[in-house]
N, CA, C and O atoms as a GROMACS GRO file, in nm:
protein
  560
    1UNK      N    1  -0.525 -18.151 -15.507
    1UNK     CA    2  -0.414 -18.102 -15.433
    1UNK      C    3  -0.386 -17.955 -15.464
    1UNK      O    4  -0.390 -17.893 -15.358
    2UNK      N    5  -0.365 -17.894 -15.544
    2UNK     CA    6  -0.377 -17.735 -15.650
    2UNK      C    7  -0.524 -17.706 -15.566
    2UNK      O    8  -0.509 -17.589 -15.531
    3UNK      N    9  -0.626 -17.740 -15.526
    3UNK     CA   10  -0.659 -17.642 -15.384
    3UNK      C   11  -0.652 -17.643 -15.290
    3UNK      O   12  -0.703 -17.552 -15.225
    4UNK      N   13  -0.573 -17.764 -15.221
    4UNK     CA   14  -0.535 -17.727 -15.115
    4UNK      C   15  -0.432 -17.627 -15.128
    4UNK      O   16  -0.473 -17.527 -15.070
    5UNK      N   17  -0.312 -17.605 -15.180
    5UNK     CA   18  -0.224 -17.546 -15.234
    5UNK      C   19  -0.270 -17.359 -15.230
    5UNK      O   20  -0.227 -17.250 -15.190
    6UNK      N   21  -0.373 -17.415 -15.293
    6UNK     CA   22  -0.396 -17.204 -15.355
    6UNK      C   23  -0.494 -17.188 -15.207
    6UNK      O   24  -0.508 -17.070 -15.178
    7UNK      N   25  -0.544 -17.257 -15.138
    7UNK     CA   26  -0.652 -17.199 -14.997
    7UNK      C   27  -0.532 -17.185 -14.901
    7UNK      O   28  -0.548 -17.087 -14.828
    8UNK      N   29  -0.398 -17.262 -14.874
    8UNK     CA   30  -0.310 -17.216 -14.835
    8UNK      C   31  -0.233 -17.065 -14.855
    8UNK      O   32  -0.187 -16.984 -14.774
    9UNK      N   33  -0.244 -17.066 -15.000
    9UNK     CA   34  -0.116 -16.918 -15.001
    9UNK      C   35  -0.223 -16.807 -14.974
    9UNK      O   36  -0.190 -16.691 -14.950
   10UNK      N   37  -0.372 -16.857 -14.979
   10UNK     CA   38  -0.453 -16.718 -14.988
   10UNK      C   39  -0.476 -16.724 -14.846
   10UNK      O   40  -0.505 -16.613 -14.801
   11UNK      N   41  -0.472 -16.828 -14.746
   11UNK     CA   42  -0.410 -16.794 -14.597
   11UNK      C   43  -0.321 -16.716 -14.573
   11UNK      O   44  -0.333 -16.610 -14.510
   12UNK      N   45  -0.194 -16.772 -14.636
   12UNK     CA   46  -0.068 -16.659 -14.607
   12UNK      C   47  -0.132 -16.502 -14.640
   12UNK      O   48  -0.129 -16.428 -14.541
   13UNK      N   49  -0.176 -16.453 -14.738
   13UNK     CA   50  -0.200 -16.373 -14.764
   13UNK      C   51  -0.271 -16.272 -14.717
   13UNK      O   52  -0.239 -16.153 -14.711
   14UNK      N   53  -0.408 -16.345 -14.672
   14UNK     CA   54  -0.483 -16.260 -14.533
   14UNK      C   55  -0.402 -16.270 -14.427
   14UNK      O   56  -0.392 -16.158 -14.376
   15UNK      N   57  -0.346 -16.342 -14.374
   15UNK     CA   58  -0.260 -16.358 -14.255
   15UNK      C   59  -0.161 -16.197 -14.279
   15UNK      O   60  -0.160 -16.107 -14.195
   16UNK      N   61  -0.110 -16.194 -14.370
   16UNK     CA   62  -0.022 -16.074 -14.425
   16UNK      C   63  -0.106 -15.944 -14.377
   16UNK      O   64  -0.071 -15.840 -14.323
   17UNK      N   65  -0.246 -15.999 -14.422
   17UNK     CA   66  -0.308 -15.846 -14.441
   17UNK      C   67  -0.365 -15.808 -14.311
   17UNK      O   68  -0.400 -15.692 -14.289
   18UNK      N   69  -0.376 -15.902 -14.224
   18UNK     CA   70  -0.408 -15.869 -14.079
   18UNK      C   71  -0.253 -15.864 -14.021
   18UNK      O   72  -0.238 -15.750 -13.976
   19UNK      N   73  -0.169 -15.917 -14.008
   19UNK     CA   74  -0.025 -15.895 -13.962
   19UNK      C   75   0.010 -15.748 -13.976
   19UNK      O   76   0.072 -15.706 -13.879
   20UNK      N   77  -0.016 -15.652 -14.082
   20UNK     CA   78   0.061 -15.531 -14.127
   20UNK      C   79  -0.010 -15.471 -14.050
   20UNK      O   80   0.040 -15.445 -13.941
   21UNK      N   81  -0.182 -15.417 -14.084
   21UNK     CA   82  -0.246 -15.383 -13.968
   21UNK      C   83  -0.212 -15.364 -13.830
   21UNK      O   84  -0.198 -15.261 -13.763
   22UNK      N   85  -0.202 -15.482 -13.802
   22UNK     CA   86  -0.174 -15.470 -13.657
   22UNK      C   87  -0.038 -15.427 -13.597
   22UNK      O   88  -0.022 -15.355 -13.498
   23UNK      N   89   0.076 -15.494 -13.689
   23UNK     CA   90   0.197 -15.422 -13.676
   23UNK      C   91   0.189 -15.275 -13.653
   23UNK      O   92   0.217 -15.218 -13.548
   24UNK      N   93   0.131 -15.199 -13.809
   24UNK     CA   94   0.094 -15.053 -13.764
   24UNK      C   95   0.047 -14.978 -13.660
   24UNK      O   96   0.109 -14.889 -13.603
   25UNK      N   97  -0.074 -15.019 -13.634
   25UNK     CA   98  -0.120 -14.986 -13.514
   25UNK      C   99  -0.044 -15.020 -13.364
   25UNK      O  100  -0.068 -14.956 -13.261
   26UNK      N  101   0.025 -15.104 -13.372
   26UNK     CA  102   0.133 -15.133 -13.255
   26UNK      C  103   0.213 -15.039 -13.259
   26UNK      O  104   0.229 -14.969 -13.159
   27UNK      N  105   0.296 -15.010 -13.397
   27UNK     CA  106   0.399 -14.912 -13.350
   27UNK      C  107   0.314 -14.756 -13.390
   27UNK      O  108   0.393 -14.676 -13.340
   28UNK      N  109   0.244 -14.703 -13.426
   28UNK     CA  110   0.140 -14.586 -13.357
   28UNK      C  111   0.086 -14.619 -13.230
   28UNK      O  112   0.046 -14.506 -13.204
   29UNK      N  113   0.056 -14.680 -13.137
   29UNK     CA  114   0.072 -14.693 -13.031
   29UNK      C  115   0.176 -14.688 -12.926
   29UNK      O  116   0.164 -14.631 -12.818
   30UNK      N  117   0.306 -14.772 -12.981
   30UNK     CA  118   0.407 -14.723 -12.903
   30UNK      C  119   0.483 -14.562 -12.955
   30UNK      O  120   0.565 -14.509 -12.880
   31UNK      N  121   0.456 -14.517 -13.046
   31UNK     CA  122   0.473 -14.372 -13.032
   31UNK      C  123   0.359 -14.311 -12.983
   31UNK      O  124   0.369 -14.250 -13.089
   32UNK      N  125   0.274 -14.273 -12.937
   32UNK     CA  126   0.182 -14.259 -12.913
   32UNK      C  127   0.203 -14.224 -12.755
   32UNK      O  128   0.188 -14.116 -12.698
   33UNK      N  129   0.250 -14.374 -12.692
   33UNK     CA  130   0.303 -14.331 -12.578
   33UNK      C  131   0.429 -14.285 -12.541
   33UNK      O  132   0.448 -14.237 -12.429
   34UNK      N  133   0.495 -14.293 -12.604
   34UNK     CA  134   0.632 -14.228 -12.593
   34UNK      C  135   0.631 -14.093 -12.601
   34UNK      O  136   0.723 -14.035 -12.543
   35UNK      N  137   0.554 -14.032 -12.655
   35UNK     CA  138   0.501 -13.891 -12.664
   35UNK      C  139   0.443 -13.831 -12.527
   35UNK      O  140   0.482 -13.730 -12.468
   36UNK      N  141   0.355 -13.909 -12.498
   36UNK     CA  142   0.265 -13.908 -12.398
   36UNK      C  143   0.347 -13.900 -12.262
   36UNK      O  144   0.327 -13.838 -12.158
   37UNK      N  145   0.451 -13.992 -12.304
   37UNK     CA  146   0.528 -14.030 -12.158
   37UNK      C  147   0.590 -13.882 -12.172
   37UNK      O  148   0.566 -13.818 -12.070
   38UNK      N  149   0.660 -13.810 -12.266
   38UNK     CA  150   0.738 -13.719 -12.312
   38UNK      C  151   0.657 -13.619 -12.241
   38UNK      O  152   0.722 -13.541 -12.171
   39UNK      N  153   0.508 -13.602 -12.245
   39UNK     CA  154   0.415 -13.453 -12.215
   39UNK      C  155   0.425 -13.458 -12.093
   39UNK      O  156   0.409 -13.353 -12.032
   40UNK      N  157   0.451 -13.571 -12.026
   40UNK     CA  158   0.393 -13.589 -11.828
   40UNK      C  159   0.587 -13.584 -11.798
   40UNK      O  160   0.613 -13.560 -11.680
   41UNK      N  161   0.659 -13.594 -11.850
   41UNK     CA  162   0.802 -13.594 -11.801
   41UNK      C  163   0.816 -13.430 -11.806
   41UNK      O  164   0.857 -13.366 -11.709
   42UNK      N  165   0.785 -13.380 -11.909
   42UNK     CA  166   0.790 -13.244 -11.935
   42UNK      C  167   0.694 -13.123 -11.832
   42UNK      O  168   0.714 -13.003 -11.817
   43UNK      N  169   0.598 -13.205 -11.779
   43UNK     CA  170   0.499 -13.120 -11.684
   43UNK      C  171   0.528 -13.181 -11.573
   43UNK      O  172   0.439 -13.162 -11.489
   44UNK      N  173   0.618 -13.251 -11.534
   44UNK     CA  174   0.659 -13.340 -11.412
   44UNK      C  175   0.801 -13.248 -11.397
   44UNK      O  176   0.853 -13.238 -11.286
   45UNK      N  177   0.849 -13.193 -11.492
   45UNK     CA  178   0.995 -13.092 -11.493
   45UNK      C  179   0.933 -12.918 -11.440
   45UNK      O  180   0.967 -12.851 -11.343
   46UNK      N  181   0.858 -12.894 -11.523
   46UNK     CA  182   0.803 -12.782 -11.466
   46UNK      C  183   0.780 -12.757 -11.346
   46UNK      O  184   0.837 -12.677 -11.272
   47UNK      N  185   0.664 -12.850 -11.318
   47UNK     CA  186   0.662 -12.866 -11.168
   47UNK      C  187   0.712 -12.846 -11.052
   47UNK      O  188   0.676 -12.778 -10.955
   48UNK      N  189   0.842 -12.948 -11.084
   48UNK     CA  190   0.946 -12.972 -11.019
   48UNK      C  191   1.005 -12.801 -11.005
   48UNK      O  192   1.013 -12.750 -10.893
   49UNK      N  193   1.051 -12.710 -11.153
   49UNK     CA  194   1.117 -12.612 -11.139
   49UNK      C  195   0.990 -12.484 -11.048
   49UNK      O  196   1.027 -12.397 -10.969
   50UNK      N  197   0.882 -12.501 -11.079
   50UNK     CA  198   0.807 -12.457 -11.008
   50UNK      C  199   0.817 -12.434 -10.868
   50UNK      O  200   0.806 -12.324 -10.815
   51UNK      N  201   0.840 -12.554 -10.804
   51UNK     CA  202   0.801 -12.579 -10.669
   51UNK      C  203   0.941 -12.516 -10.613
   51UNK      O  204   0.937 -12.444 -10.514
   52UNK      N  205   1.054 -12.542 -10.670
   52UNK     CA  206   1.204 -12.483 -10.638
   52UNK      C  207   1.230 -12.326 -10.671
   52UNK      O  208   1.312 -12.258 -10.611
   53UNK      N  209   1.168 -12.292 -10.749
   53UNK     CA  210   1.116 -12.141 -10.737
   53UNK      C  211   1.089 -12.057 -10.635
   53UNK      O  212   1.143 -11.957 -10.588
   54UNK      N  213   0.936 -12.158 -10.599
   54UNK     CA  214   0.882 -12.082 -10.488
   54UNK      C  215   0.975 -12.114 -10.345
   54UNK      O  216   0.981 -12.025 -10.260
   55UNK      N  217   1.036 -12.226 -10.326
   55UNK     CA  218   1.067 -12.246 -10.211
   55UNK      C  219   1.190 -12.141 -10.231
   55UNK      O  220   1.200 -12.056 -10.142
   56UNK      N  221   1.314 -12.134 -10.371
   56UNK     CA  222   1.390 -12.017 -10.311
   56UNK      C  223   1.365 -11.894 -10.311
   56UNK      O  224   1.444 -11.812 -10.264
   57UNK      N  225   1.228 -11.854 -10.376
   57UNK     CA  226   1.166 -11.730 -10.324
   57UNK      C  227   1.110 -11.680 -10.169
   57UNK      O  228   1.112 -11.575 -10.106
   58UNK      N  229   1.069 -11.794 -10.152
   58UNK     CA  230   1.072 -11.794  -9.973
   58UNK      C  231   1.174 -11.778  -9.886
   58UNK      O  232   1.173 -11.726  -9.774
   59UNK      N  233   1.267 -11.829  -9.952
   59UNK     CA  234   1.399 -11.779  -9.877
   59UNK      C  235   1.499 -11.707  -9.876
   59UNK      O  236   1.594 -11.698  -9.798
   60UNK      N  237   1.456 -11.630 -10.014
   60UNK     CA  238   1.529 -11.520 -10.055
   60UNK      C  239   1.468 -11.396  -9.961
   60UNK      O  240   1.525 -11.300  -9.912
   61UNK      N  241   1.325 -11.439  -9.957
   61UNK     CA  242   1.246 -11.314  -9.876
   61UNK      C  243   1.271 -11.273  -9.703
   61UNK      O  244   1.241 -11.170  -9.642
   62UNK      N  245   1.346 -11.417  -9.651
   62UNK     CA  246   1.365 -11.412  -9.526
   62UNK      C  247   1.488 -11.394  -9.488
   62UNK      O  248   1.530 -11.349  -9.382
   63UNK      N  249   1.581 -11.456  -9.640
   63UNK     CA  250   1.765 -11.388  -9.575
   63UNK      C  251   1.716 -11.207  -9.643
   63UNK      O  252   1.771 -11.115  -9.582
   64UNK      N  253   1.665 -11.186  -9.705
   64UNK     CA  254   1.659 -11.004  -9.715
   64UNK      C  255   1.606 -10.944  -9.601
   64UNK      O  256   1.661 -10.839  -9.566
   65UNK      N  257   1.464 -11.007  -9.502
   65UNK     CA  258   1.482 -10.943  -9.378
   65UNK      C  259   1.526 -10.951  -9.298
   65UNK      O  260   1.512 -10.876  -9.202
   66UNK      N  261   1.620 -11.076  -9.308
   66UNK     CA  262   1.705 -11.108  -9.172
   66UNK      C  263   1.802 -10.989  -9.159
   66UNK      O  264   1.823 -10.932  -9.052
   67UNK      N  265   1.886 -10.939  -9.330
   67UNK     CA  266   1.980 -10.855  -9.369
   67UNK      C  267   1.941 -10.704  -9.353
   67UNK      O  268   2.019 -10.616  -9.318
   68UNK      N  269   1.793 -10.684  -9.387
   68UNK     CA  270   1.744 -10.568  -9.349
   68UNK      C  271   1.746 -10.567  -9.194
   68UNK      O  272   1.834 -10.502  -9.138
   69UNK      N  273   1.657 -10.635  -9.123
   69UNK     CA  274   1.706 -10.622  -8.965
   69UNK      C  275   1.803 -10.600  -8.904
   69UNK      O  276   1.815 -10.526  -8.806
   70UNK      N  277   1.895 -10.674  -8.967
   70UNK     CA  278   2.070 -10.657  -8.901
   70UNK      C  279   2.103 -10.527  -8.942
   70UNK      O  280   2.144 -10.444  -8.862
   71UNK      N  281   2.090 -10.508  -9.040
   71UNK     CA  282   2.129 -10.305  -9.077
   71UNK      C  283   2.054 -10.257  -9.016
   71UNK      O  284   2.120 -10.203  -8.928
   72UNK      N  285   1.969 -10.240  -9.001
   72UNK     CA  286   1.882 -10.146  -8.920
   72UNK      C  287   1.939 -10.094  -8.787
   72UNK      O  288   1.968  -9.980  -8.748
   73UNK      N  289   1.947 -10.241  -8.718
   73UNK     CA  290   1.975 -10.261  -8.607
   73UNK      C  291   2.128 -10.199  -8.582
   73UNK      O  292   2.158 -10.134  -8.482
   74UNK      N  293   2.234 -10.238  -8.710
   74UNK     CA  294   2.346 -10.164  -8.677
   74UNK      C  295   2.301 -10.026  -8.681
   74UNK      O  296   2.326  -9.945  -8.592
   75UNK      N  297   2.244 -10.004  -8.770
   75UNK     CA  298   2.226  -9.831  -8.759
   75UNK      C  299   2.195  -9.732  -8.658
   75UNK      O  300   2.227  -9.614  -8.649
   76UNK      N  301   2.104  -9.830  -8.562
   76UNK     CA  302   2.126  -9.787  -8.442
   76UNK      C  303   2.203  -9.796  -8.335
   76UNK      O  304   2.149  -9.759  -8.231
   77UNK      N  305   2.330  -9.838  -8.327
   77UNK     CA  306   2.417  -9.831  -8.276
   77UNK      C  307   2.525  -9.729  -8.353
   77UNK      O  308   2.607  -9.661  -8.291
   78UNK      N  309   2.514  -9.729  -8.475
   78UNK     CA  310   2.608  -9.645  -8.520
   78UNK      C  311   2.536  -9.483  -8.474
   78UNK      O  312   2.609  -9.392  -8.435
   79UNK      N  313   2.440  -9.472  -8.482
   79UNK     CA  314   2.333  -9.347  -8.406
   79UNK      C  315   2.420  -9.300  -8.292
   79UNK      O  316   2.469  -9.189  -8.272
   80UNK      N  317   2.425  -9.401  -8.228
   80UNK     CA  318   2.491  -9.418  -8.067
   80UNK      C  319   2.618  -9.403  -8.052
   80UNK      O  320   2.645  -9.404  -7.932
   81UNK      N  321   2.713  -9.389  -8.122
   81UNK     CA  322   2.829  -9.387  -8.142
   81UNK      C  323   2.891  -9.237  -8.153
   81UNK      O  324   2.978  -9.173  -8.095
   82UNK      N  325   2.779  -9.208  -8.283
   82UNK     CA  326   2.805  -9.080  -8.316
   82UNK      C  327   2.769  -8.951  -8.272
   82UNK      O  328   2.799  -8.846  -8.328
   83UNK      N  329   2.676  -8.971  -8.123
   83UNK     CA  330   2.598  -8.906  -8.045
   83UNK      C  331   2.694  -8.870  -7.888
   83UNK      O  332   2.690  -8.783  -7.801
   84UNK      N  333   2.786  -9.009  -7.919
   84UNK     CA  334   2.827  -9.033  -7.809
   84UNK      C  335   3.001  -9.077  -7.856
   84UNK      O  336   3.031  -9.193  -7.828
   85UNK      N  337   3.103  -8.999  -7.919
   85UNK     CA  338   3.203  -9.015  -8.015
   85UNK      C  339   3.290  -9.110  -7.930
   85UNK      O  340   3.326  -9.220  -7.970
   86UNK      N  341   3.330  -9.048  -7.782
   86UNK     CA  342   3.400  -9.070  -7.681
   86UNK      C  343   3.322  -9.224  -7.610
   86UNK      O  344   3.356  -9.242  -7.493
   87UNK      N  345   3.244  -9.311  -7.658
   87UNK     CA  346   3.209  -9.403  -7.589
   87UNK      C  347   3.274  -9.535  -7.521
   87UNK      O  348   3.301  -9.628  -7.597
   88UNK      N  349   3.294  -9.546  -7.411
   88UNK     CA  350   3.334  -9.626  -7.377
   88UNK      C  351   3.327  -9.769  -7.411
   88UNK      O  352   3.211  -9.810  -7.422
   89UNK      N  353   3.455  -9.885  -7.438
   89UNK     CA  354   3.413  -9.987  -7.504
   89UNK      C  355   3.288 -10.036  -7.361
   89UNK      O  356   3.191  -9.967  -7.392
   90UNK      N  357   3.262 -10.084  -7.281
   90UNK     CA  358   3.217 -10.133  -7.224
   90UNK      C  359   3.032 -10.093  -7.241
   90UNK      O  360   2.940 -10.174  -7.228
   91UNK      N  361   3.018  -9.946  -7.274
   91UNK     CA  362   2.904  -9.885  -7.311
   91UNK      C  363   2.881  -9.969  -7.484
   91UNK      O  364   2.779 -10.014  -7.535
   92UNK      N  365   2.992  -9.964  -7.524
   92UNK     CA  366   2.952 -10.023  -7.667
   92UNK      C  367   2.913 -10.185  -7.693
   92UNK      O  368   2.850 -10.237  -7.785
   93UNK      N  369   2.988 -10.249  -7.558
   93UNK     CA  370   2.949 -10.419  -7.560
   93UNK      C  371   2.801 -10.425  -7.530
   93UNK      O  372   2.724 -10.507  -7.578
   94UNK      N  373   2.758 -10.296  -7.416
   94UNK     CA  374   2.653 -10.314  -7.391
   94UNK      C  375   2.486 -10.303  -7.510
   94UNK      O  376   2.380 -10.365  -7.518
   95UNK      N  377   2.541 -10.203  -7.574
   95UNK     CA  378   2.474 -10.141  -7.669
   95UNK      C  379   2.490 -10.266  -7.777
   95UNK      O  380   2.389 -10.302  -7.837
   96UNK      N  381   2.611 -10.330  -7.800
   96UNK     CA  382   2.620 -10.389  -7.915
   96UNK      C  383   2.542 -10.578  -7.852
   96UNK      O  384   2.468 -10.644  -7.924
   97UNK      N  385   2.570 -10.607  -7.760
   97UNK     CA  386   2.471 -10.724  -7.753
   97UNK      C  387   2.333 -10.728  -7.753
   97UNK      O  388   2.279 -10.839  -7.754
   98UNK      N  389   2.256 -10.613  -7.753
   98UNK     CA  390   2.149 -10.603  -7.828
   98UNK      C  391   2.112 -10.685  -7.946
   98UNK      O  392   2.021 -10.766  -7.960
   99UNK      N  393   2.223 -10.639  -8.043
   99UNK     CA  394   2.235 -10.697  -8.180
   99UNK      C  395   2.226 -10.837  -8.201
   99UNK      O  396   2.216 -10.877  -8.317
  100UNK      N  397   2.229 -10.908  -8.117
  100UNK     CA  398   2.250 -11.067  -8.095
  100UNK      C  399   2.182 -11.121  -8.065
  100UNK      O  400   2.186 -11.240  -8.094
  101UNK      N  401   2.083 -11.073  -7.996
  101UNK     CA  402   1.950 -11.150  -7.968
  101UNK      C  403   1.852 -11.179  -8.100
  101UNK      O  404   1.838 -11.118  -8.206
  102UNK      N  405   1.784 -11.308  -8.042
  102UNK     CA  406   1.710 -11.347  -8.168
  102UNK      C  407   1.737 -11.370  -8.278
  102UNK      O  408   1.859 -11.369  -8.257
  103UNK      N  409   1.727 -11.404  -8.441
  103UNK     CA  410   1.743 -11.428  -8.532
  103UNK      C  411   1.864 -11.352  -8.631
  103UNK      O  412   1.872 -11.357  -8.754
  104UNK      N  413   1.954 -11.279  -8.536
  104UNK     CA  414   2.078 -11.211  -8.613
  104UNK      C  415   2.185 -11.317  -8.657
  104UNK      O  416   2.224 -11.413  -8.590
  105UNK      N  417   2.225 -11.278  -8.790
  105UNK     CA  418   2.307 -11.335  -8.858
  105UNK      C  419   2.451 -11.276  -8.823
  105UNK      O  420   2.555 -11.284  -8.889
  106UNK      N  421   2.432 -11.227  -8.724
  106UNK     CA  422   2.580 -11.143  -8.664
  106UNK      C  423   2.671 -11.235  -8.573
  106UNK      O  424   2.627 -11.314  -8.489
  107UNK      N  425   2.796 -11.215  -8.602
  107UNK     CA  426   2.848 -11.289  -8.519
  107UNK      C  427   2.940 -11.206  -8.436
  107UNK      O  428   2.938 -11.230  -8.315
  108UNK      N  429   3.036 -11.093  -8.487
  108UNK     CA  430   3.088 -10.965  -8.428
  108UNK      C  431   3.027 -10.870  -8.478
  108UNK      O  432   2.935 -10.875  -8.560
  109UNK      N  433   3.085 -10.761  -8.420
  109UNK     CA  434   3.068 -10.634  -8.462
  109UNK      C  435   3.171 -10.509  -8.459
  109UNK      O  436   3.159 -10.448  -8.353
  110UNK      N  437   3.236 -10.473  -8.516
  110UNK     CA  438   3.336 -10.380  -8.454
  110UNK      C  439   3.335 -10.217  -8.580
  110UNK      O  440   3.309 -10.201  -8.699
  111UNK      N  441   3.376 -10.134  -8.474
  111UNK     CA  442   3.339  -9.983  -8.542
  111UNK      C  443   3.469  -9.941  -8.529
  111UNK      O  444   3.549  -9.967  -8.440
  112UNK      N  445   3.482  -9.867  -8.633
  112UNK     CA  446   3.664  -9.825  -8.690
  112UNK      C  447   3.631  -9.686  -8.742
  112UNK      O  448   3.639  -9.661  -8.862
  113UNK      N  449   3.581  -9.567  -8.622
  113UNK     CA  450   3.571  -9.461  -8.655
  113UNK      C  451   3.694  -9.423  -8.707
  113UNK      O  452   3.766  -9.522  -8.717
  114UNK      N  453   3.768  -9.284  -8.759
  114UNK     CA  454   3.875  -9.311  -8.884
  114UNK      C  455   3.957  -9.346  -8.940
  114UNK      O  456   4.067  -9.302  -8.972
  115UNK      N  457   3.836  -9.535  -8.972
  115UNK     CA  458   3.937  -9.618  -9.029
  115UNK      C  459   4.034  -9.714  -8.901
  115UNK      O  460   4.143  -9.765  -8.928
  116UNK      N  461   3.983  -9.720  -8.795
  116UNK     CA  462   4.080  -9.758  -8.696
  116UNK      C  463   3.977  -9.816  -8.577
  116UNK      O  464   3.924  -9.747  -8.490
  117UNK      N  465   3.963  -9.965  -8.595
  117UNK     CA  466   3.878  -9.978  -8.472
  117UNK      C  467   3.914  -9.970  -8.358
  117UNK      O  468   4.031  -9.994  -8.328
  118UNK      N  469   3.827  -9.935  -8.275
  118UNK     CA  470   3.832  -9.916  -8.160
  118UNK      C  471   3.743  -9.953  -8.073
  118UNK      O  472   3.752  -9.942  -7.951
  119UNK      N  473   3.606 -10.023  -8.167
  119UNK     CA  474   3.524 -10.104  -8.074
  119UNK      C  475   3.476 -10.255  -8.139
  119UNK      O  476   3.440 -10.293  -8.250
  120UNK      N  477   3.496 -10.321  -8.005
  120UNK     CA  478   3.437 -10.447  -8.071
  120UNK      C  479   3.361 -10.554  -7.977
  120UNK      O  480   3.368 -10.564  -7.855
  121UNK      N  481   3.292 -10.625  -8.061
  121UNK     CA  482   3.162 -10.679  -7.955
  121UNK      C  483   3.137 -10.877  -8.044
  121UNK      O  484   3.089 -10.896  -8.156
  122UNK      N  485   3.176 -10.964  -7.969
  122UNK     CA  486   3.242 -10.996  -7.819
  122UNK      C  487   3.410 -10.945  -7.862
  122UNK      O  488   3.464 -10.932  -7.971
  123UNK      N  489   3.460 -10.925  -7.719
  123UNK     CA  490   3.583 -10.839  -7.736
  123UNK      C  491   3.657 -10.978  -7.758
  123UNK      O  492   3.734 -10.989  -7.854
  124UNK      N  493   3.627 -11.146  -7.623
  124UNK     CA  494   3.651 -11.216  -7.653
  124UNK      C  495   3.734 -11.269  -7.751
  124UNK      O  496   3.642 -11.258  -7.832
  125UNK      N  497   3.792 -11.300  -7.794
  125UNK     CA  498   3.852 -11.394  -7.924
  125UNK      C  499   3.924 -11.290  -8.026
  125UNK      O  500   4.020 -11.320  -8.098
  126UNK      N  501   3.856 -11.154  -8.019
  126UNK     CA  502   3.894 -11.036  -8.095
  126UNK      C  503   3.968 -10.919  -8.043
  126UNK      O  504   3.955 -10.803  -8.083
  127UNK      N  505   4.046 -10.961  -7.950
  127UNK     CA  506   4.136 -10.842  -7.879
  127UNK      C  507   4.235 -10.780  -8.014
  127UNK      O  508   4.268 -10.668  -8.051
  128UNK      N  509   4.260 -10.911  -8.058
  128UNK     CA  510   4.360 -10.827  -8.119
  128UNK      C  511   4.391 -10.754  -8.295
  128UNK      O  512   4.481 -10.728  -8.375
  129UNK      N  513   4.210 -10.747  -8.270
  129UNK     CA  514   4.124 -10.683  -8.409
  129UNK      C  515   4.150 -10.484  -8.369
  129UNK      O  516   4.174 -10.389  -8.443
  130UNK      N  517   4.127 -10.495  -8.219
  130UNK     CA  518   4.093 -10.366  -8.169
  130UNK      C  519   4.240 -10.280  -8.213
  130UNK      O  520   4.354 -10.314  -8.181
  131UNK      N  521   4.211 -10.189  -8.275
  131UNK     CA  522   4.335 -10.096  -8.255
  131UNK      C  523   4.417 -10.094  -8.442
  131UNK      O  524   4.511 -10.025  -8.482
  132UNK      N  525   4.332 -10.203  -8.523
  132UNK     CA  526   4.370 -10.246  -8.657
  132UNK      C  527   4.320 -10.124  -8.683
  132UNK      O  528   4.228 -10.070  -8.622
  133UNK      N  529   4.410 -10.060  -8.816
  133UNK     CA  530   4.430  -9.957  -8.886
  133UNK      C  531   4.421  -9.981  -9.043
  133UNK      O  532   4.502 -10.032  -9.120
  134UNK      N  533   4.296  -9.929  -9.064
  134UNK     CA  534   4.242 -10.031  -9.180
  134UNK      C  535   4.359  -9.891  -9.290
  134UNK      O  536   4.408  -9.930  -9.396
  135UNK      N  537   4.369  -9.835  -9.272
  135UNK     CA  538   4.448  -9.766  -9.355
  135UNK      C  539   4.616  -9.798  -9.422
  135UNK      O  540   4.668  -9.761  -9.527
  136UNK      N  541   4.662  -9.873  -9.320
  136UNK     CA  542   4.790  -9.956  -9.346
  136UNK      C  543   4.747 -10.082  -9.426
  136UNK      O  544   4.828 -10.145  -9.494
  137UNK      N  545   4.630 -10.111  -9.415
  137UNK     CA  546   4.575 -10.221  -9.555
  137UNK      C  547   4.519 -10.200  -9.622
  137UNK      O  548   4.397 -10.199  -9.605
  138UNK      N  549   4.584 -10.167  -9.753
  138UNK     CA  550   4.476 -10.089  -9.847
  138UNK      C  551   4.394 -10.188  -9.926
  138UNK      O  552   4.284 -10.155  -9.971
  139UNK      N  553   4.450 -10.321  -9.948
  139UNK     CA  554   4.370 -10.402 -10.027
  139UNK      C  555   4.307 -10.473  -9.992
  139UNK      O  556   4.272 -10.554 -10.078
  140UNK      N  557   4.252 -10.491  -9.851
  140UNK     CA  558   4.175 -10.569  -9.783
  140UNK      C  559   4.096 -10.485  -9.719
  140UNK      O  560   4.009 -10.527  -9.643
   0.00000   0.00000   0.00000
C-alpha cells in the first residue's frame, strides 16, 4: 500500500511540474497578445489621425481658394468703384452679381465709401443697411 501511496504523490508532483509550465506560458501568451492587440490599436489610431489630416488638408486647401477667389473678385469691383466714384447703385448690382455666380461663399455685398454705405447687392432684404454710417458705431 506505501507504493501505491508514494506513485501517487510523485503523480501529484509531475502533474505540478507540467501545470506551472503551462500556466506560464499561458499567461506569456496572454500578455503577449495584449501587447500585440496594444501595437495594431495604436497603428489603427494613427491611421485613423492620418486619414483626418489629409481629408482636413483638402479642405482647408479649397475654403482658402474659395476665400482667395471671393477677394479677388471683390477687388475687382472695388477697381470699379474707384474708377467710377459717382456709380450708380444699379451699375453696382450689375457689376456686383457677377460675384455670385458659381462657387462664391458670398451672400451680400455692400461698399461704404467714407465709412457710409451706399451700395449694396441684393438691395432686396437690405434696404435698410444702405445709408448705415459705420462711424456712429464705433464698436461694431
Amino acid at each position: 500500500m506505501k507504493a501505491h501511496v508514494s506513485h501517487s504523490i510523485s503523480f501529484d508532483k509531475k502533474r505540478q511540474f507540467i501545470f506551472l509550465p503551462v500556466l506560464l506560458v499561458g499567461i506569456c501568451l496572454l500578455l503577449i497578445g495584449s501587447y500585440v492587440d496594444h501595437l495594431h490599436s495604436r497603428g489603427m489610431e494613427r491611421d485613423l489621425r492620418i486619414s483626418v489630416l489629409n481629408r482636413l488638408s483638402l479642405l482647408r486647401a479649397r475654403l482658402e481658394d474659395n476665400l482667395t477667389s471671393n477677394a479677388q473678385l471683390v477687388q475687382g469691383l472695388v477697381a470699379s468703384i474707384s474708377v467710377e466714384p459717382d456709380l450708380p447703385q444699379d451699375k453696382f448690382a450689375e457689376l456686383a452679381q457677377h460675384l455670385f455666380r458659381g462657387h462664391s461663399q458670398l451672400r451680400n455685398i455692400a461698399a461704404a465709401p467714407d465709412l457710409v454705405i451706399r451700395y449694396m447687392y441684393p438691395i432686396a432684404g437690405n434696404e435698410a443697411a444702405v445709408g448705415l454710417d459705420y462711424r456712429r458705431y464705433p464698436d461694431h
